[in-house]
N, C-alpha and C positions, 0 to 999 in steps of 0.2 A: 504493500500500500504506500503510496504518494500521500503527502500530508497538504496536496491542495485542494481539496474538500473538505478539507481540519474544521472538526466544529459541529459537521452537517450531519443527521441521522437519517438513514434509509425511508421514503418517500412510502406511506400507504395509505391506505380508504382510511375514512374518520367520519366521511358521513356528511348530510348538507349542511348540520350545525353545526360544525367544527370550524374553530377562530383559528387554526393552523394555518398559517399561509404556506408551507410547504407540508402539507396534508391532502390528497385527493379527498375532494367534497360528493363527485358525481361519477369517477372513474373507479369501480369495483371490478374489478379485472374478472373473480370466476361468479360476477351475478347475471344469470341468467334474462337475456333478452330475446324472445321469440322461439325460446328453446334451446340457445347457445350459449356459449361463455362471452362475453360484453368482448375479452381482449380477443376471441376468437374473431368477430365481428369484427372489430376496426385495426385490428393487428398492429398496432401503432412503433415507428420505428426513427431514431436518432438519426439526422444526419451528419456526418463526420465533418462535410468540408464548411457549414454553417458552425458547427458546436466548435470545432479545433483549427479550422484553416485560417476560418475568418477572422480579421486581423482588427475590425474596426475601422478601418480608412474609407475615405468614400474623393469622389472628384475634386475636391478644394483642400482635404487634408489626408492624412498618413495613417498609420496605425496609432488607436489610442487602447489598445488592449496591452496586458503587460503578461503574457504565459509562460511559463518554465520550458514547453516544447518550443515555442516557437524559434526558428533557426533550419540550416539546411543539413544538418547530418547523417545518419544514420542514430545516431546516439538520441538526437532532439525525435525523430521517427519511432522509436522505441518509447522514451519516456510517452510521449502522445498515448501510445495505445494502450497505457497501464491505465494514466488518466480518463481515455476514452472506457473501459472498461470499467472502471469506478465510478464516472457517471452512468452508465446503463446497470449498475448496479442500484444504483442509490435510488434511480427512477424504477426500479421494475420494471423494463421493456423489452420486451421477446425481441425485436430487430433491431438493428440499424444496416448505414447504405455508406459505401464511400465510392468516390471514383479513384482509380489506380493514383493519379498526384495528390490528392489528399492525405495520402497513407504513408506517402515515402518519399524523398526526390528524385528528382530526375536527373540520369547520370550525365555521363561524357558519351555517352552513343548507345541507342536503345535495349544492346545487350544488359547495360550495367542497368541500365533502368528499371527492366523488367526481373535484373536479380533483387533490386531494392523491394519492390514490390514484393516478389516471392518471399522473402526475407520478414518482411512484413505481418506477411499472408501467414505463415508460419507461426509467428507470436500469436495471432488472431485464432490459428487452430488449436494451440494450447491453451490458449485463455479460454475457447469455447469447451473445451472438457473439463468445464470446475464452472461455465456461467450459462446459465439459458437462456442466455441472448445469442438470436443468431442472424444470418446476414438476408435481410430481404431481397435487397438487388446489388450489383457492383456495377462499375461501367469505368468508361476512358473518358479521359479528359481531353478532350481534341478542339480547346478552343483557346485558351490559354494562352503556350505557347507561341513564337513570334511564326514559325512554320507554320501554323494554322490562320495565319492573318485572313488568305484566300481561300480559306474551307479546308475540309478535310478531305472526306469524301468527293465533297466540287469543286476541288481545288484544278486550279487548269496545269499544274504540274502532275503528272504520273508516279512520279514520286513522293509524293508526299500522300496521295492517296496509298500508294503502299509501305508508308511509313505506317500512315494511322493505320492502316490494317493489322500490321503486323503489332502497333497496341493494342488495340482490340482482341485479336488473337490472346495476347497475355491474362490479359486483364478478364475475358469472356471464360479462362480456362482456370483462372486462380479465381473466379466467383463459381465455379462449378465444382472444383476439390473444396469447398469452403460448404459447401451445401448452400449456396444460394438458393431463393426460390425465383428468382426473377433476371434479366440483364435489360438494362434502360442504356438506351441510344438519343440523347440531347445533342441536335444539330446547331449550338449557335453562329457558328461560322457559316454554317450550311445555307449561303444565303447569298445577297449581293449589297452592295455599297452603291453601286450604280450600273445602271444597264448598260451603259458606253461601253465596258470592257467584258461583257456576260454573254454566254453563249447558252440560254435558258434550257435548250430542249438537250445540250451536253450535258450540260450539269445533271440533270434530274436524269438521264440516262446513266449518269455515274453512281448516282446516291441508289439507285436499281442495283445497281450491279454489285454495290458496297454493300448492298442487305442483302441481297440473295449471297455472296459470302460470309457472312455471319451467322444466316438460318442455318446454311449449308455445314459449318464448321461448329456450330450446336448440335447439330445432329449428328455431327461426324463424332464427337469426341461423349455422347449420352447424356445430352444437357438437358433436362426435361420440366425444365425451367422455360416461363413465358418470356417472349420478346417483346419489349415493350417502346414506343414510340413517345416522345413526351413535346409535345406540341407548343408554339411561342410563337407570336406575327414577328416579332422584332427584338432586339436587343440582344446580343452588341451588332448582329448585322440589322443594315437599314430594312429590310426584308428577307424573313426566314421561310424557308420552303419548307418545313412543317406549320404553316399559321397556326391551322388551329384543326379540330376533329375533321370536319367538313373535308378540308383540303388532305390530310394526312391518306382518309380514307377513297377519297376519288386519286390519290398517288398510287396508293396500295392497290385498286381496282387494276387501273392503268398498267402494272405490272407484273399482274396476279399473284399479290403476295397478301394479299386482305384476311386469307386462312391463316395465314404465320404471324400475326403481328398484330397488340393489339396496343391503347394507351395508357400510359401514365398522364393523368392529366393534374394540371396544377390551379391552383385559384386563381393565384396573380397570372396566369396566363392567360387565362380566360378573360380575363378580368382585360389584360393590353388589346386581346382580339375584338375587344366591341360586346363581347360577353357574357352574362351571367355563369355561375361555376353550375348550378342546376341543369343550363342549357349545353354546356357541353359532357357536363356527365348523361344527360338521357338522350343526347346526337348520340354517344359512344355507347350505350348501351342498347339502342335503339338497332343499331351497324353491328353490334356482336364484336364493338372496337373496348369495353371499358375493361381494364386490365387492375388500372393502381391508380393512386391518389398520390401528390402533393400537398402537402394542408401549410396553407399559409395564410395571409390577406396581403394586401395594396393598401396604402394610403392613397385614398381614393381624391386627395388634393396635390399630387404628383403622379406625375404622367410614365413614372417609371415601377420597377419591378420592388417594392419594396421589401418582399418577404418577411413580414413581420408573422408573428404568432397569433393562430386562429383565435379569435373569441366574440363569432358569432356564433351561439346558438341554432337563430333560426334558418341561418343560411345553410349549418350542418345538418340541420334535420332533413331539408329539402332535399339536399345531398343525399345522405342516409334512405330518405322514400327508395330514391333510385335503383342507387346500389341492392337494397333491402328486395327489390321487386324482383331487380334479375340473380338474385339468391346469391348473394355478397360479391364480393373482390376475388375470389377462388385463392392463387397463391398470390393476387397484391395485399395491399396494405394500407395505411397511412403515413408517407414517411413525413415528416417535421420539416418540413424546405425550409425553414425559418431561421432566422439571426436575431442576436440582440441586438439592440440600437448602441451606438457607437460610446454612449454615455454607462450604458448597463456595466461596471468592469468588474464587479466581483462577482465570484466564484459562483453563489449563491442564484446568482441571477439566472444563471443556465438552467438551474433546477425549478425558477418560478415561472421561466418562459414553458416550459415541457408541463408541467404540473398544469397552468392553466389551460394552454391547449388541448392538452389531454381530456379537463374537465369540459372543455366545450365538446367537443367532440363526443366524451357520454352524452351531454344532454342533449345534442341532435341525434345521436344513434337511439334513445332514448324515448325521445318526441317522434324522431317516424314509427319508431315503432307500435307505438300509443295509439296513432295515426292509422296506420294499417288495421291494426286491431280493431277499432272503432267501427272501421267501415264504410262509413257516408262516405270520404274522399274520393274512395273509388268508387260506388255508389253511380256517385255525380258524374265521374267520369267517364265510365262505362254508357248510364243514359245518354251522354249527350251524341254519341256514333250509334247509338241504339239501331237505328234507321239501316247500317248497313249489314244488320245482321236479320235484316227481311231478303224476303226471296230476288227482287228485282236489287236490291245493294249486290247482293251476294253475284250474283249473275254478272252485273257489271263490272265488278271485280275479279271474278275468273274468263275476262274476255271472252261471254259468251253475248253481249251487248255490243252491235255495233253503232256507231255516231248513229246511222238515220235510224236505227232499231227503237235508239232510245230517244230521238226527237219526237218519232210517229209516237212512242206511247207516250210524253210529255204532251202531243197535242191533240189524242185520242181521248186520255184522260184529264182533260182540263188542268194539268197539275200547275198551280199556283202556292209555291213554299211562303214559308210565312217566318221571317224570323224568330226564334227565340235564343231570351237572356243567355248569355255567356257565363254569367253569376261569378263574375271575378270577385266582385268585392265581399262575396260571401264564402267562398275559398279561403282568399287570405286571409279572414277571421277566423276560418274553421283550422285553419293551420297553426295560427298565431294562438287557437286554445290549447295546443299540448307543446308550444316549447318555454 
């Protein structure tokens, strides 16, 4: 044990009266919700390069965090991952996620890089046979790097697409010996700066050809682990060719990879697309695209990626409805995309950002489920397509209705449709009574 959590005692349920500020109020890992275990449900999981990477610095200033790993060695790599295991200790949290630079540095030439990792990856296996945390997903860091300035994948050098590859490669096979449940592919380079120097239908012919070798080399090596997609319009490129579900999944059509690969989708991502996080978890689940979660927010008075810690309720319920209908997240999760704000510097603080989110999070998994139970929601929703589940809906939906089939009976039978209410505003009430 590291004495940088000196002070702090292991993190559990107290209950909703409990004046503990590092006490879960609504987060009861084995109480049963819909017939499950709550942490079964939201799988909730650390992420590394938020908890340990991030430095605190932002565009006008520098790092204001002060950590005992921080540094580039080997040695500073090691202490990280005691401390890293000491928080997922003290939180109770079956997962967390890193990308291969998060975890190690990067050498003098990708051999030594991917031994720092291995190296790594190794501590991470002994420390897993003594702790029940384990790894939800891993992935590569391909954006970073001053190589990766022009993409990874779409980079219009060939080499450097078979640089990343050959990270990937690494990084996909040491979250496989590791028992991953998942592998996340984040394009941010993956994108353009300006169209003046982009060759659109290259590129997206390249990022093809970059997933079909990684499904390929999943299967080659018994990864049976989801591949997952994690969708952004923007940031750091001016435009990212994952935008958002819509787009990911008319890419994956286009290339017939739509069976192999499904999303990781994020709040604040949704959020830069034009948005709501409801609206792209039920597009992805609607596609047979919803895989995983990022749980963050946006400061919704900047125009960028804020990733702060969830603590909307009712936003997580809606969420939850979704997830909940097409019978959870299978092997995703919840991972924690979040940071502390640059001011947050003690120790202390990591375990009050995890603990409230956490507690948001029950109480939307919480609320849809209340929700569902109840029944009206669906009810109402069900009624209002009623209409297509008569014989002539039905008909015209298995294309046995042609245009003038269904004109002549429109003006056969005098059919004059008659509006009715949409009943929004008695929804959002009905919803607004269980969170």
């Amino acid at each position: 044990m590291t004495d940088f959590f000196k002070g702090l005692q292991p993190v559990s349920y107290e209950g909703p009266h409990s004046s503990n500020p590092l006490a879960y109020r609504h987060y009861d890992k084995d109480a049963l919700v819909l017939g499950k275990r709550m942490e079964d449900h939201i799988r909730p999981a650390v992420a590394y390069w938020h908890s340990f990477a991030w430095e605190g610095g932002d565009p006008f200033g520098g790092r204001t965090f002060e950590r005992p790993w921080f540094g580039d060695s080997m040695d500073h790599a090691k202490l990280k991952a005691d401390i890293a295991f000491e928080l997922f200790a003290l939180l109770d949290v079956p997962f967390f996620c890193f990308h291969d630079r998060d975890i190690a540095p990067e050498g003098a030439t990708l051999a030594e890089s991917n031994r720092n990792v291995r190296q790594i990856a190794e501590i991470f296996a002994r420390k897993m046979e003594t702790s029940r945390t384990r790894l939800l997903w891993g992935t590569a860091n391909l954006f970073s790097h001053r190589r990766y300035m022009a993409g990874a994948a779409t980079n219009p050098d060939p080499d450097v697409f078979a640089y990343a590859a050959a990270q990937v490669k690494n990084a996909l096979e040491v979250t496989h010996e590791l028992g991953g449940a998942n592998y996340v592919l984040w394009g941010g380079r993956e994108g353009y700066e300006t169209l003046l120097n982009t060759d659109l239908g290259q590129e997206a012919d390249q990022m093809a050809r970059f997933l079909h070798l990684v499904i390929d080399h999943a299967k080659k090596i018994g990864f049976a682990g989801t591949i997952l997609i994690e969708p952004k319009p923007q940031e750091p490129s001016k435009h990212q060719y994952d935008f958002d579900v819509a787009t990911v999944y008319g890419f994956l059509k286009r290339y017939g990879l739509e069976q192999e690969v499904k999303c990781n989708i994020e709040v604040g991502h949704a959020f830069l697309a034009g948005h709501a996080f409801e609206h792209e978890l039920a597009l992805a689940s609607s596609l047979g695209l919803l895989g995983s979660v990022d749980a963050n927010r946006n400061d919704l008075q900047s125009g960028w990626d804020t990733d702060q810690f969830p603590n909307s309720p009712a936003e997580m319920a809606l969420a939850f409805y979704f997830i909940l209908k097409q019978g959870g997240l299978g092997s995703g999760g919840f991972n924690f995309d979040a940071k502390l704000r640059r001011q947050s510097l003690d120790p202390a603080d990591l375990l009050h950002g995890h603990v409230g989110g956490l507690d948001t999070l029950a109480r939307g998994l919480k609320a849809a489920a209340a929700l569902i139970e109840d029944g009206e929601f669906d009810r109402l929703r069900r009624e209002r397509y009623a209409g297509w589940q008569g014989a002539e809906g039905q008909a015209m939906l298995r294309g046995e209705r042609s245009l003038a089939d269904i004109a002549a009976r429109v003006e056969h039978e005098a059919i004059t449709p008659k509006p009715r209410s949409g009943r929004q505003e008695y929804l959002e009430n009905l919803v607004n009574r269980f969170v």
